[in-house]
PDB file of N, CA, C, O and CB in Angstrom:
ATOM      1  N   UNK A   1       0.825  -1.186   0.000  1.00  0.00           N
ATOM      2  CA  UNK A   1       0.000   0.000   0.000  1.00  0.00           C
ATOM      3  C   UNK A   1       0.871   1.253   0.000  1.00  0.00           C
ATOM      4  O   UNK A   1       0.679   2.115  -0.857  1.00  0.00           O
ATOM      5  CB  UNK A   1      -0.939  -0.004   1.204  1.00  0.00           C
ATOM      6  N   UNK A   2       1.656   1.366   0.765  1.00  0.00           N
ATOM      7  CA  UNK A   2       2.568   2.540   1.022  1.00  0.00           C
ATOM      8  C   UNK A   2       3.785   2.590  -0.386  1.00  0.00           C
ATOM      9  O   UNK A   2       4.200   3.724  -0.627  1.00  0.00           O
ATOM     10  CB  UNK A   2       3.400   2.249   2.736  1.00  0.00           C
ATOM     11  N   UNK A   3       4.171   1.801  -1.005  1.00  0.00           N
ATOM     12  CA  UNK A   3       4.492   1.886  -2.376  1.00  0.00           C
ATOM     13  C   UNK A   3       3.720   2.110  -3.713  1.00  0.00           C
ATOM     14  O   UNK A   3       4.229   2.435  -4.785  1.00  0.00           O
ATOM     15  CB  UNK A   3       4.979   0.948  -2.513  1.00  0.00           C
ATOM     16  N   UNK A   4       2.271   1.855  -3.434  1.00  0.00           N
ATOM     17  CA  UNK A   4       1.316   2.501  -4.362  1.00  0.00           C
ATOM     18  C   UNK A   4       1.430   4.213  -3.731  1.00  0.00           C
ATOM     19  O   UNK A   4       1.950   5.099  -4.409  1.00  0.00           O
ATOM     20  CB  UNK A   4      -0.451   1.653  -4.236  1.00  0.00           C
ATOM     21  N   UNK A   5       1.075   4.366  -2.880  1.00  0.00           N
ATOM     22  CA  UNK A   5       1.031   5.871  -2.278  1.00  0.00           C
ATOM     23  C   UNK A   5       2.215   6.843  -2.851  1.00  0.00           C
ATOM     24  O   UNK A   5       2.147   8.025  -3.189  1.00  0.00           O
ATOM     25  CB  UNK A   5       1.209   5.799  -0.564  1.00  0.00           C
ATOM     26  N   UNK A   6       3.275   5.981  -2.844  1.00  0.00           N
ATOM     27  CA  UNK A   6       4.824   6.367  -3.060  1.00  0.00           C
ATOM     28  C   UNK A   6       4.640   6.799  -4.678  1.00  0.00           C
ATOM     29  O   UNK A   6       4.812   7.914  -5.171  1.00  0.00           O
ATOM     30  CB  UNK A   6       6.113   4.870  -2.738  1.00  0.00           C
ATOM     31  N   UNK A   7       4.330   5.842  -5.186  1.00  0.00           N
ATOM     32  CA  UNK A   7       4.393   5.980  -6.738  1.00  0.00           C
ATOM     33  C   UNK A   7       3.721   7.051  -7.357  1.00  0.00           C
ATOM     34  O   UNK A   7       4.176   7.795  -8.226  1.00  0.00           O
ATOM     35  CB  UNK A   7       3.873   4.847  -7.379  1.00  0.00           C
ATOM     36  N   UNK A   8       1.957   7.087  -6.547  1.00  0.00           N
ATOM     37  CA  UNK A   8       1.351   8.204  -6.866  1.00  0.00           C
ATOM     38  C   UNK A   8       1.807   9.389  -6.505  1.00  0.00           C
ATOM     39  O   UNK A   8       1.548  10.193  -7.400  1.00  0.00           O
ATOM     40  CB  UNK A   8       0.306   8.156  -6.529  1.00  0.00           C
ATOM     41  N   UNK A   9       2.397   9.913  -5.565  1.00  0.00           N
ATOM     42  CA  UNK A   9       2.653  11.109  -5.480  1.00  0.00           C
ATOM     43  C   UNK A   9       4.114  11.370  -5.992  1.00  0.00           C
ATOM     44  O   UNK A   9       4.456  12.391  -6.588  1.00  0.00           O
ATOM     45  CB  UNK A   9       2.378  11.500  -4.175  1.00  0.00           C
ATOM     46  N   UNK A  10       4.943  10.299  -5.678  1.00  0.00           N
ATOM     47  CA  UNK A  10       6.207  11.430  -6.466  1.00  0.00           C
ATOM     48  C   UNK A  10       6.514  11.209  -7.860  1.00  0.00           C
ATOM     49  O   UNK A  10       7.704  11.290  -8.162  1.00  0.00           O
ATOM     50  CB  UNK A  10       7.779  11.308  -5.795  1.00  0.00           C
ATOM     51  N   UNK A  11       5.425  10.864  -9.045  1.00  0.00           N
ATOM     52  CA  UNK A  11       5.508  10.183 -10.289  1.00  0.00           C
ATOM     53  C   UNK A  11       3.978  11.334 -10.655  1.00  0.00           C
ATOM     54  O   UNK A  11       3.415  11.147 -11.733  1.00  0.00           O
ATOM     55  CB  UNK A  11       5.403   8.048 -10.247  1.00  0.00           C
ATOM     56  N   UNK A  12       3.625  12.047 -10.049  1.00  0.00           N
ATOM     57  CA  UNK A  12       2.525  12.666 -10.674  1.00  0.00           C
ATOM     58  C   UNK A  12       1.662  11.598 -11.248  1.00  0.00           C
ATOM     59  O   UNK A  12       1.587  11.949 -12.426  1.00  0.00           O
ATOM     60  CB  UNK A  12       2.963  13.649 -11.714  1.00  0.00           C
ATOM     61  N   UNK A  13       1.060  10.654 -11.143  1.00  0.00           N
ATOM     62  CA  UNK A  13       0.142   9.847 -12.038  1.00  0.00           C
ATOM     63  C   UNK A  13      -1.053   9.560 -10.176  1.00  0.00           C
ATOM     64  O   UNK A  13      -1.158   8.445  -9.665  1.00  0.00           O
ATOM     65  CB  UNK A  13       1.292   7.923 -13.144  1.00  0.00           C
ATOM     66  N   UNK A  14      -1.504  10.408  -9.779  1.00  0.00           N
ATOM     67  CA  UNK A  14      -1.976   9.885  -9.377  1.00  0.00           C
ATOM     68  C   UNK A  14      -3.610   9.573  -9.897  1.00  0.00           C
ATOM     69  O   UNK A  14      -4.198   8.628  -9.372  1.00  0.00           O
ATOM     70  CB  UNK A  14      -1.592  10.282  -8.455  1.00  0.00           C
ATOM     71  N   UNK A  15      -4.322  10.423 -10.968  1.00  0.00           N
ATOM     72  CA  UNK A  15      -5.713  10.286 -10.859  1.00  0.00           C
ATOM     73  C   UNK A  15      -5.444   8.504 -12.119  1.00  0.00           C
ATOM     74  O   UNK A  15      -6.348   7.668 -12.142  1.00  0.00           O
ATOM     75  CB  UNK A  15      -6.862  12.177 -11.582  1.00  0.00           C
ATOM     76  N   UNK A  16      -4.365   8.333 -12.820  1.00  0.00           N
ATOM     77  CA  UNK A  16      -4.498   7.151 -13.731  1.00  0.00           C
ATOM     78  C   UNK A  16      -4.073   5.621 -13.336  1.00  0.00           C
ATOM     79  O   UNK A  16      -4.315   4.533 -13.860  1.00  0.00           O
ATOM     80  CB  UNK A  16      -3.719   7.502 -14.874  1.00  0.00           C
ATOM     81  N   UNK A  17      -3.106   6.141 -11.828  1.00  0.00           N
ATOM     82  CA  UNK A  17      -3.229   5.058 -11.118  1.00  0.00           C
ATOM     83  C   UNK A  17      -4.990   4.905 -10.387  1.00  0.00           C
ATOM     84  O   UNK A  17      -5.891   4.116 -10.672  1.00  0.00           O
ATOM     85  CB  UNK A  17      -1.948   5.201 -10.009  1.00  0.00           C
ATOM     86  N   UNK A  18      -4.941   5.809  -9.572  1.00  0.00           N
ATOM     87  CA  UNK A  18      -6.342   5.489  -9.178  1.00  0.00           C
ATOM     88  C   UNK A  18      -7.514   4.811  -9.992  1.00  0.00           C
ATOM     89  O   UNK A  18      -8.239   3.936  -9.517  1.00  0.00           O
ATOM     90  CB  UNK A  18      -6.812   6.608  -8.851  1.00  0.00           C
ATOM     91  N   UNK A  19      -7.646   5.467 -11.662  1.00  0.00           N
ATOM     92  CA  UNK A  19      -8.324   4.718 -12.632  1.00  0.00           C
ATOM     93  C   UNK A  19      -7.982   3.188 -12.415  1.00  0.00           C
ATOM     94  O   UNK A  19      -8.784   2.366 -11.972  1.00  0.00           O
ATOM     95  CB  UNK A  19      -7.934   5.227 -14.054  1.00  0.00           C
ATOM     96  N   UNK A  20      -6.621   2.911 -12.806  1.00  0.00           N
ATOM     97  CA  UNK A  20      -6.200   1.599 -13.504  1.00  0.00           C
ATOM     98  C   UNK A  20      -6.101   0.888 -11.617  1.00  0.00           C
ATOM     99  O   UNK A  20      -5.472  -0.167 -11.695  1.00  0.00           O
ATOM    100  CB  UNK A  20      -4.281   1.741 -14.821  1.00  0.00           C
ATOM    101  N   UNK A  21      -6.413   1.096 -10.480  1.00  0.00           N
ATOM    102  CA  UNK A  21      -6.558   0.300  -9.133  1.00  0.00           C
ATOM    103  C   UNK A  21      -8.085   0.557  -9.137  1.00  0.00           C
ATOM    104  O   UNK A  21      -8.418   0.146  -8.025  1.00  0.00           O
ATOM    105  CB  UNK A  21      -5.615   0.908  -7.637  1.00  0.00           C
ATOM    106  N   UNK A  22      -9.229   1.017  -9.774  1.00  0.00           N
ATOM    107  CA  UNK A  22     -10.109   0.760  -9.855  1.00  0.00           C
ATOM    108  C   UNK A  22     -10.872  -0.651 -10.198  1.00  0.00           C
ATOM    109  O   UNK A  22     -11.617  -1.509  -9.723  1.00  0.00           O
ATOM    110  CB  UNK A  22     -10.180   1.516 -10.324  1.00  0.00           C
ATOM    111  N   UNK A  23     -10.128  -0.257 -11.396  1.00  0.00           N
ATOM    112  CA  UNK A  23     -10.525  -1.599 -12.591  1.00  0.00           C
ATOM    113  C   UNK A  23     -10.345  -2.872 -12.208  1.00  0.00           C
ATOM    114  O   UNK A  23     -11.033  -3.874 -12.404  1.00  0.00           O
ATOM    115  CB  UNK A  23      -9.663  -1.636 -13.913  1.00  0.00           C
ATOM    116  N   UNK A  24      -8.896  -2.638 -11.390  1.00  0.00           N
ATOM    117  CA  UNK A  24      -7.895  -4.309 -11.065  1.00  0.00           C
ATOM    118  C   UNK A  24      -9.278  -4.401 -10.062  1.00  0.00           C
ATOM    119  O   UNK A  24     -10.241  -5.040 -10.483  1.00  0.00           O
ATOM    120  CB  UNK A  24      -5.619  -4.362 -10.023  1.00  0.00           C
ATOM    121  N   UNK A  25      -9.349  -3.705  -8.646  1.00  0.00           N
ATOM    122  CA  UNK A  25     -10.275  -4.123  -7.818  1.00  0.00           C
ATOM    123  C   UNK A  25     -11.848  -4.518  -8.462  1.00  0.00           C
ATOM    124  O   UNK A  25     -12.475  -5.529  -8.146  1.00  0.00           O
ATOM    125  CB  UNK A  25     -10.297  -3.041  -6.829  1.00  0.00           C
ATOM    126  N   UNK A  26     -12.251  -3.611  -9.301  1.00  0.00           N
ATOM    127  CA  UNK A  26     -13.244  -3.822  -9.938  1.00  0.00           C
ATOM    128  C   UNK A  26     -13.668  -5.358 -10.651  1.00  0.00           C
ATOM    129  O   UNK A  26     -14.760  -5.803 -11.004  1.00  0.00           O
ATOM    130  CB  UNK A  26     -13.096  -2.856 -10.751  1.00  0.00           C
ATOM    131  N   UNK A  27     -12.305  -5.928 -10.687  1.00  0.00           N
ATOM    132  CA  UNK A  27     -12.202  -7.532 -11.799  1.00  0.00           C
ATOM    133  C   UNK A  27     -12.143  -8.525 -10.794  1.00  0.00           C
ATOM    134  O   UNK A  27     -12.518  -9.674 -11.023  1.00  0.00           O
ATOM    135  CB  UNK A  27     -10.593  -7.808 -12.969  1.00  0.00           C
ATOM    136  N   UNK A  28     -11.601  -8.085  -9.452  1.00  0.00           N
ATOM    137  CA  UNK A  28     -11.277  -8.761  -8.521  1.00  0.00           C
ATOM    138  C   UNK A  28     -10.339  -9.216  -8.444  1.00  0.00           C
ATOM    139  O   UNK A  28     -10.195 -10.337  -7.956  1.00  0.00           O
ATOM    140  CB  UNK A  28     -11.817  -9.392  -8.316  1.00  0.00           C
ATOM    141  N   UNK A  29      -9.017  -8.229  -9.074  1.00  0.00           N
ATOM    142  CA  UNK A  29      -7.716  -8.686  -8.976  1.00  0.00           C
ATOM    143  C   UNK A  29      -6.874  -7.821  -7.716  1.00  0.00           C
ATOM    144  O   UNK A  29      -7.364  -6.790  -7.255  1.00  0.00           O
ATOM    145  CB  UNK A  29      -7.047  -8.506 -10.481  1.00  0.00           C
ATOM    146  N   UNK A  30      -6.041  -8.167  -7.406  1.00  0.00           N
ATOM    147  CA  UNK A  30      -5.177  -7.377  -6.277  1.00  0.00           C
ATOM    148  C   UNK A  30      -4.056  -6.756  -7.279  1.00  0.00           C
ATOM    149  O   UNK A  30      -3.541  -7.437  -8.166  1.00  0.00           O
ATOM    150  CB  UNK A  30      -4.422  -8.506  -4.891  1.00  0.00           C
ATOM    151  N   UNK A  31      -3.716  -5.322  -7.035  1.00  0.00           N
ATOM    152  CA  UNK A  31      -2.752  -4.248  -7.654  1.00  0.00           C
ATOM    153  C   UNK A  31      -1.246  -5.594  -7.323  1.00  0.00           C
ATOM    154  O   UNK A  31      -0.922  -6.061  -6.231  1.00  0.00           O
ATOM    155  CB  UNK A  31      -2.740  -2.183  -6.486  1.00  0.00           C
ATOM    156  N   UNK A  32      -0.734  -5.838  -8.455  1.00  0.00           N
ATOM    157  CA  UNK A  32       0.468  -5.987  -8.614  1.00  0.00           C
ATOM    158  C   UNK A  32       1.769  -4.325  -8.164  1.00  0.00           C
ATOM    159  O   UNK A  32       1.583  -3.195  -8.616  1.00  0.00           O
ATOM    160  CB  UNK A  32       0.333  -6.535 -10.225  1.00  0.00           C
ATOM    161  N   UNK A  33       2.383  -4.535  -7.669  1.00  0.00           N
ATOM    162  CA  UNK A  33       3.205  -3.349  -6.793  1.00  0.00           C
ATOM    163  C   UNK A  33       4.362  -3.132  -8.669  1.00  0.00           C
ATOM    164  O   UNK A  33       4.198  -2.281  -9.543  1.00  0.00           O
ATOM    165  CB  UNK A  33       4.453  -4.282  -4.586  1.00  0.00           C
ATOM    166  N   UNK A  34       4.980  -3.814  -8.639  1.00  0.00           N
ATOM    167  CA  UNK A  34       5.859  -3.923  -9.329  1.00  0.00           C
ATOM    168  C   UNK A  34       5.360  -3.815 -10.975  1.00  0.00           C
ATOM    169  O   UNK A  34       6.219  -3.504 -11.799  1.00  0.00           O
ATOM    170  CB  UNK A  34       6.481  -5.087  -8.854  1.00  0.00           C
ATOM    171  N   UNK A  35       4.614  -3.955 -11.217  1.00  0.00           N
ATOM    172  CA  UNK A  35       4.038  -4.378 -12.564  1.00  0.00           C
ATOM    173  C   UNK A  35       3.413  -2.941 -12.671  1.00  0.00           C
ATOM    174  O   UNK A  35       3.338  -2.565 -13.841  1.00  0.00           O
ATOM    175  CB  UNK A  35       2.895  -5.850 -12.635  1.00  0.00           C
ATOM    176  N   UNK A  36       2.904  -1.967 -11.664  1.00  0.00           N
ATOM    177  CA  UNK A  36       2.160  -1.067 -11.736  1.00  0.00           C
ATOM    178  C   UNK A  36       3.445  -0.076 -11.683  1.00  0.00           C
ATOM    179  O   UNK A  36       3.293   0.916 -12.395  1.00  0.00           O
ATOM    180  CB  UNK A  36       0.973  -1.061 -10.702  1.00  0.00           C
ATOM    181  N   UNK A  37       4.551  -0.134 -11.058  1.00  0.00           N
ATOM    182  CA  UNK A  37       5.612   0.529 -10.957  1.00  0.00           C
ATOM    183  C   UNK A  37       5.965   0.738 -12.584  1.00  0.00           C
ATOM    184  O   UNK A  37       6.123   1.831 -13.127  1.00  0.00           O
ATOM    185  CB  UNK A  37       6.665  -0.234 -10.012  1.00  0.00           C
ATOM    186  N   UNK A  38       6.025  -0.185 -13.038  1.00  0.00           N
ATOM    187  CA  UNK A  38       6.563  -0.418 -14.227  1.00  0.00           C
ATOM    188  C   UNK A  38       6.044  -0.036 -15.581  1.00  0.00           C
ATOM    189  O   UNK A  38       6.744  -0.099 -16.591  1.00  0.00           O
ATOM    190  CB  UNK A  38       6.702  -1.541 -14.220  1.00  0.00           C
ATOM    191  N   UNK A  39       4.805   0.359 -15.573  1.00  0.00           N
ATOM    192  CA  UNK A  39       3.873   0.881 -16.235  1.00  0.00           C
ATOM    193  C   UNK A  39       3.434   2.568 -15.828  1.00  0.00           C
ATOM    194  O   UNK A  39       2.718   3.269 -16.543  1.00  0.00           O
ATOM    195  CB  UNK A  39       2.806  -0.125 -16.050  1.00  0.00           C
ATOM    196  N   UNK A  40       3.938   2.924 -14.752  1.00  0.00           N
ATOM    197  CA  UNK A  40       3.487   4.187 -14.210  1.00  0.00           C
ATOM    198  C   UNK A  40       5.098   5.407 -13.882  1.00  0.00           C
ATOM    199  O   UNK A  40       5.169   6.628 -13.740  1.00  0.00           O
ATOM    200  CB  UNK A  40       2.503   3.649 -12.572  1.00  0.00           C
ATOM    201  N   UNK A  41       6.143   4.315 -13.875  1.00  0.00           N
ATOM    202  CA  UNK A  41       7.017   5.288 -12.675  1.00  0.00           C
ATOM    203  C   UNK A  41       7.705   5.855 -14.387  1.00  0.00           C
ATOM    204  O   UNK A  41       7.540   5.222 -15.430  1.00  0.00           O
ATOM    205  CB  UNK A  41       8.510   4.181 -10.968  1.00  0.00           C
ATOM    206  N   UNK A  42       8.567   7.353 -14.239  1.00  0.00           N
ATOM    207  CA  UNK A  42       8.820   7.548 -15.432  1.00  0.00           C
ATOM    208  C   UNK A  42      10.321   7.055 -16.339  1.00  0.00           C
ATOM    209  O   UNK A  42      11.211   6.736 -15.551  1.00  0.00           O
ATOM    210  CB  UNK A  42       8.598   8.837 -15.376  1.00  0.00           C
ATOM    211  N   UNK A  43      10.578   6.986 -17.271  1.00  0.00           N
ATOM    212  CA  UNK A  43      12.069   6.141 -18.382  1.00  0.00           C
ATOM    213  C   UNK A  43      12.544   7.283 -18.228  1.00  0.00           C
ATOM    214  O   UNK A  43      12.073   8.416 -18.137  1.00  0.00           O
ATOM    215  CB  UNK A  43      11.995   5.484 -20.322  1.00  0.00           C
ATOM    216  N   UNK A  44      13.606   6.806 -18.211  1.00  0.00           N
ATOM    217  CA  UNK A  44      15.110   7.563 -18.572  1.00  0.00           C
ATOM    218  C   UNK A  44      15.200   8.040 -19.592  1.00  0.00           C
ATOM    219  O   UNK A  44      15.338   7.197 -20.478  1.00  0.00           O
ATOM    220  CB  UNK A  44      16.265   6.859 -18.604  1.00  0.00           C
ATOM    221  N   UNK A  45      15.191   8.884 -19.873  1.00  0.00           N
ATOM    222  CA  UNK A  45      14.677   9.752 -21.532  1.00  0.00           C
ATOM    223  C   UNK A  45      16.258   9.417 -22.052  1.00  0.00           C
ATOM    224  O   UNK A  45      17.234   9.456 -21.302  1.00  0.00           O
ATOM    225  CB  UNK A  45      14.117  12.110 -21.493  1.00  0.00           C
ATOM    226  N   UNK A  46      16.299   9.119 -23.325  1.00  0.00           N
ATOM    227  CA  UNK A  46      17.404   8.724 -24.037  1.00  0.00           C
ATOM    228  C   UNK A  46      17.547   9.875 -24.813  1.00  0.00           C
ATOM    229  O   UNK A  46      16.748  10.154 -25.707  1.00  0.00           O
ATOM    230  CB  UNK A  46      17.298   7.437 -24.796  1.00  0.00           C
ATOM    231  N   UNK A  47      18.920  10.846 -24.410  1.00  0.00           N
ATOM    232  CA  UNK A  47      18.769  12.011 -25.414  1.00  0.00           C
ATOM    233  C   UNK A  47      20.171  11.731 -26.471  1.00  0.00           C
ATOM    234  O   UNK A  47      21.080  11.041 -26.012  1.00  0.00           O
ATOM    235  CB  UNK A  47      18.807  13.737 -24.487  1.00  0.00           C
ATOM    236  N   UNK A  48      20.261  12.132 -27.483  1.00  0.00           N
ATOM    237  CA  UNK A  48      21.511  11.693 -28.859  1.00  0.00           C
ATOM    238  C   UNK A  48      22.576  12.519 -28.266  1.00  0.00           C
ATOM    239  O   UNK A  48      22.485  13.550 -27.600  1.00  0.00           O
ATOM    240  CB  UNK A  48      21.135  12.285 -30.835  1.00  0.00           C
ATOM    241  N   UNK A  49      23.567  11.869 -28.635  1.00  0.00           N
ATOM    242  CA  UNK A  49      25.002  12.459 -28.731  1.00  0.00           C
ATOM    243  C   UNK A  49      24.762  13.359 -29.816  1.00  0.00           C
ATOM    244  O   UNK A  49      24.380  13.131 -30.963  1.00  0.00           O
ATOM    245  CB  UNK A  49      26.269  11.386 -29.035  1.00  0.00           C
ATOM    246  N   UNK A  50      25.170  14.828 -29.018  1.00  0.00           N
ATOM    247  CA  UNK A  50      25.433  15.699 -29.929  1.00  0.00           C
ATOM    248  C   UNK A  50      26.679  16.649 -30.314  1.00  0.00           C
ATOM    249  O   UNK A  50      26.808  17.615 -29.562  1.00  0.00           O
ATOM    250  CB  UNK A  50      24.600  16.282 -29.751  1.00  0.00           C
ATOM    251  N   UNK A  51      27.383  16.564 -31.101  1.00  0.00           N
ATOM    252  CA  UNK A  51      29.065  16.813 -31.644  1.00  0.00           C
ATOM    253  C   UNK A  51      29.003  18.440 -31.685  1.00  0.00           C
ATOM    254  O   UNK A  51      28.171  18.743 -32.541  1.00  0.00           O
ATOM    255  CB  UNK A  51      29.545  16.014 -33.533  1.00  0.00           C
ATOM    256  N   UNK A  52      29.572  19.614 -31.080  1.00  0.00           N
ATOM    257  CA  UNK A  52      29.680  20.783 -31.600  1.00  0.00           C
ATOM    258  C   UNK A  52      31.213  21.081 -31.809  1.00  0.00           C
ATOM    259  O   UNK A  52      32.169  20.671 -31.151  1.00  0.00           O
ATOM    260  CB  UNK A  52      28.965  21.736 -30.756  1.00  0.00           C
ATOM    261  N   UNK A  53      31.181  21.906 -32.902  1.00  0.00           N
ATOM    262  CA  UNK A  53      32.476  22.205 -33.052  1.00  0.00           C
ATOM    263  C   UNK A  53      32.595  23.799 -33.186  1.00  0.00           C
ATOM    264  O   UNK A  53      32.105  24.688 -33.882  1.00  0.00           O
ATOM    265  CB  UNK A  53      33.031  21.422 -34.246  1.00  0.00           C
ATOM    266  N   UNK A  54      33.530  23.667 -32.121  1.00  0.00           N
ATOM    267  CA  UNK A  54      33.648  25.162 -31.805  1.00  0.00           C
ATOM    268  C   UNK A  54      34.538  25.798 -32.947  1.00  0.00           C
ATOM    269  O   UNK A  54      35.563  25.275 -33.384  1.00  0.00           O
ATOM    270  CB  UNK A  54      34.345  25.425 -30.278  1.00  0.00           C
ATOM    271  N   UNK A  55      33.930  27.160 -33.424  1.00  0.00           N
ATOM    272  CA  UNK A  55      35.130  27.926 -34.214  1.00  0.00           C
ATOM    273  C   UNK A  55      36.488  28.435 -33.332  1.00  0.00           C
ATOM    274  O   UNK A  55      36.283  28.637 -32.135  1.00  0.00           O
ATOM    275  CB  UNK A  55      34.448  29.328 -34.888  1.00  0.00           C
ATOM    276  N   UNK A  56      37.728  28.633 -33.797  1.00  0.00           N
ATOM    277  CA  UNK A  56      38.527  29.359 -33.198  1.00  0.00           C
ATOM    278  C   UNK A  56      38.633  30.488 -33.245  1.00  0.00           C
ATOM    279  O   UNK A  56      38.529  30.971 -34.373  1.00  0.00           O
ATOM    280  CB  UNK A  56      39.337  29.102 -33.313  1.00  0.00           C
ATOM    281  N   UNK A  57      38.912  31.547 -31.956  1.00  0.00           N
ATOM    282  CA  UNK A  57      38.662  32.658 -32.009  1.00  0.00           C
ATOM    283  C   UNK A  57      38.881  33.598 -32.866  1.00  0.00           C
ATOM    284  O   UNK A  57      38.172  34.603 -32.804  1.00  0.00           O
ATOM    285  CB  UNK A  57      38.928  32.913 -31.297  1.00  0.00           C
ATOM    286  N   UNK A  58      39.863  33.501 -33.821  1.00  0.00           N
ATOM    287  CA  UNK A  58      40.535  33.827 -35.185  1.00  0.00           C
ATOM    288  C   UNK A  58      39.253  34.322 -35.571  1.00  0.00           C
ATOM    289  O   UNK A  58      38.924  35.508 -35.535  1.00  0.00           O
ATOM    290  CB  UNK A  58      41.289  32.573 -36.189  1.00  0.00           C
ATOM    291  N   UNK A  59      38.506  33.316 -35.960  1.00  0.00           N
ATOM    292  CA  UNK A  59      37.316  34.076 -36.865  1.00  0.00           C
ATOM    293  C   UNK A  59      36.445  34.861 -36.335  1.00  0.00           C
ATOM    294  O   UNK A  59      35.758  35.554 -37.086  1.00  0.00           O
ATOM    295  CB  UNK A  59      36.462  33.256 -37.507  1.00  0.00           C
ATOM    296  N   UNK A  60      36.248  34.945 -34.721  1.00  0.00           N
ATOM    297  CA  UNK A  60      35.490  36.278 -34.564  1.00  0.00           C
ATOM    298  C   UNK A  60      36.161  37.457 -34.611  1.00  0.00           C
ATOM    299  O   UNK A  60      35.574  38.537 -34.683  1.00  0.00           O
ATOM    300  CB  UNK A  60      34.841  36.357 -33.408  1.00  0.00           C
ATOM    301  N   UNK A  61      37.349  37.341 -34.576  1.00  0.00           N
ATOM    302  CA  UNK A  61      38.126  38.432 -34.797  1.00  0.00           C
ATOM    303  C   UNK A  61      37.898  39.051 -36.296  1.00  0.00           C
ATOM    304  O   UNK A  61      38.030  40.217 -36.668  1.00  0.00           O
ATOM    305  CB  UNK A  61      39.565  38.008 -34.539  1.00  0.00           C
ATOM    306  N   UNK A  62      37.617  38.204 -36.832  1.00  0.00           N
ATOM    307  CA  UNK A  62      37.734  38.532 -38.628  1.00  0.00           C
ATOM    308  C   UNK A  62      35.939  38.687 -38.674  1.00  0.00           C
ATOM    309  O   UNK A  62      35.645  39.066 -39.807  1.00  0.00           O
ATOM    310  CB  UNK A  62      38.618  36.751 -39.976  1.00  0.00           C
ATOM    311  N   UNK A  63      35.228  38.589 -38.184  1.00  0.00           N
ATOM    312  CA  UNK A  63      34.135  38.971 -37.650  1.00  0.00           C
ATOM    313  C   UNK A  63      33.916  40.356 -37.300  1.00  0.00           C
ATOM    314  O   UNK A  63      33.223  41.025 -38.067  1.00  0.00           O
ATOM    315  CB  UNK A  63      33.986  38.285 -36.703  1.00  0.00           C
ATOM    316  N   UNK A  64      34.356  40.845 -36.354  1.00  0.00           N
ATOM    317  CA  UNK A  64      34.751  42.291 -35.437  1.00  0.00           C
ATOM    318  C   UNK A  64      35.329  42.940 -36.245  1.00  0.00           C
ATOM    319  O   UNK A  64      35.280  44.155 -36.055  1.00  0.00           O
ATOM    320  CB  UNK A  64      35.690  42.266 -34.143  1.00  0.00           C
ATOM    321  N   UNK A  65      36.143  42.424 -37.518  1.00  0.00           N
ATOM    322  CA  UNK A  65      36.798  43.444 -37.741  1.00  0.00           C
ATOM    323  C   UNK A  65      36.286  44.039 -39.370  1.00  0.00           C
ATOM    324  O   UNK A  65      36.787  44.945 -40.037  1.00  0.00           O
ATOM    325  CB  UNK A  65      38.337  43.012 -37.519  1.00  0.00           C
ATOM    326  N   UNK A  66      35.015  43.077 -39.705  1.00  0.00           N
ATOM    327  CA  UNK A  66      33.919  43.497 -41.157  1.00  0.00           C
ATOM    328  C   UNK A  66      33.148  44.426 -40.463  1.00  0.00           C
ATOM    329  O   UNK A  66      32.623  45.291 -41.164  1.00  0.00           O
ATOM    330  CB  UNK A  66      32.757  42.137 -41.952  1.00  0.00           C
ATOM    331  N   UNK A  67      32.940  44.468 -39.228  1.00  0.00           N
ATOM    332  CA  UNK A  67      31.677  44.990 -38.375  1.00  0.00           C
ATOM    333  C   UNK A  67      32.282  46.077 -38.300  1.00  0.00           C
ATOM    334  O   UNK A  67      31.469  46.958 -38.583  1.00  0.00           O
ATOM    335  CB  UNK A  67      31.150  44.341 -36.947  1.00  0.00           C
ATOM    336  N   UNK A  68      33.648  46.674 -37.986  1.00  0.00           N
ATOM    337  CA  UNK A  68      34.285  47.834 -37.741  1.00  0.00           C
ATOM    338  C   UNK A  68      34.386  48.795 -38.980  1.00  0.00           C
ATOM    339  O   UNK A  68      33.984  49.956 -38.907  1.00  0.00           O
ATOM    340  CB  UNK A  68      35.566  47.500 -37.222  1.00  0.00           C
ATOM    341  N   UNK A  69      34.823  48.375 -39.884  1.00  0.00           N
ATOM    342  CA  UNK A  69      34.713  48.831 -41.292  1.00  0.00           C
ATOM    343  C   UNK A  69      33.283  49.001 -42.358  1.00  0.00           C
ATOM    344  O   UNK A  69      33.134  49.451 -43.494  1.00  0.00           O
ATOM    345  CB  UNK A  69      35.567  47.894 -41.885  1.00  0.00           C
ATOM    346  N   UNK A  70      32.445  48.446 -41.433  1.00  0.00           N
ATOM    347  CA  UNK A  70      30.762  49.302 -42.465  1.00  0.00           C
ATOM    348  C   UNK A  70      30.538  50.233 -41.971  1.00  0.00           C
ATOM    349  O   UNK A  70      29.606  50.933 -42.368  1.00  0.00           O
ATOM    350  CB  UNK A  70      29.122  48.667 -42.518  1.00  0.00           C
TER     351      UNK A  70
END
């Protein structure tokens, strides 16, 4: 019980857990802890490797120095 409680509040899902512990009770099943964890708690968002390549300062200089001359 206190790990359903857990899940709902620090996972924000609490009104779709409450739905989906309706239903289970409703069928006459008992909330699986783990199975509901697993379906509710949130993934590790997989974000891409991303490569930047920095210019060398050289060119803002050559930058600064078109900007000086208009």
């Amino acid at each position: 019980m206190v790990g359903l409680l857990e899940l709902a509040a620090n996972h924000g899902v609490e009104a779709v857990l409450a739905e989906r512990l309706e239903a289970l009770l409703a069928a006459g099943e008992l909330p699986d802890l783990e199975q509901l964890q697993n379906e509710f708690a949130p993934r590790q968002a997989q974000c891409p490797d991303v490569a930047v390549d920095m210019p060398t300062a050289a060119l803002y200089d050559t930058l600064l120095g078109e900007e000086a001359s208009v």
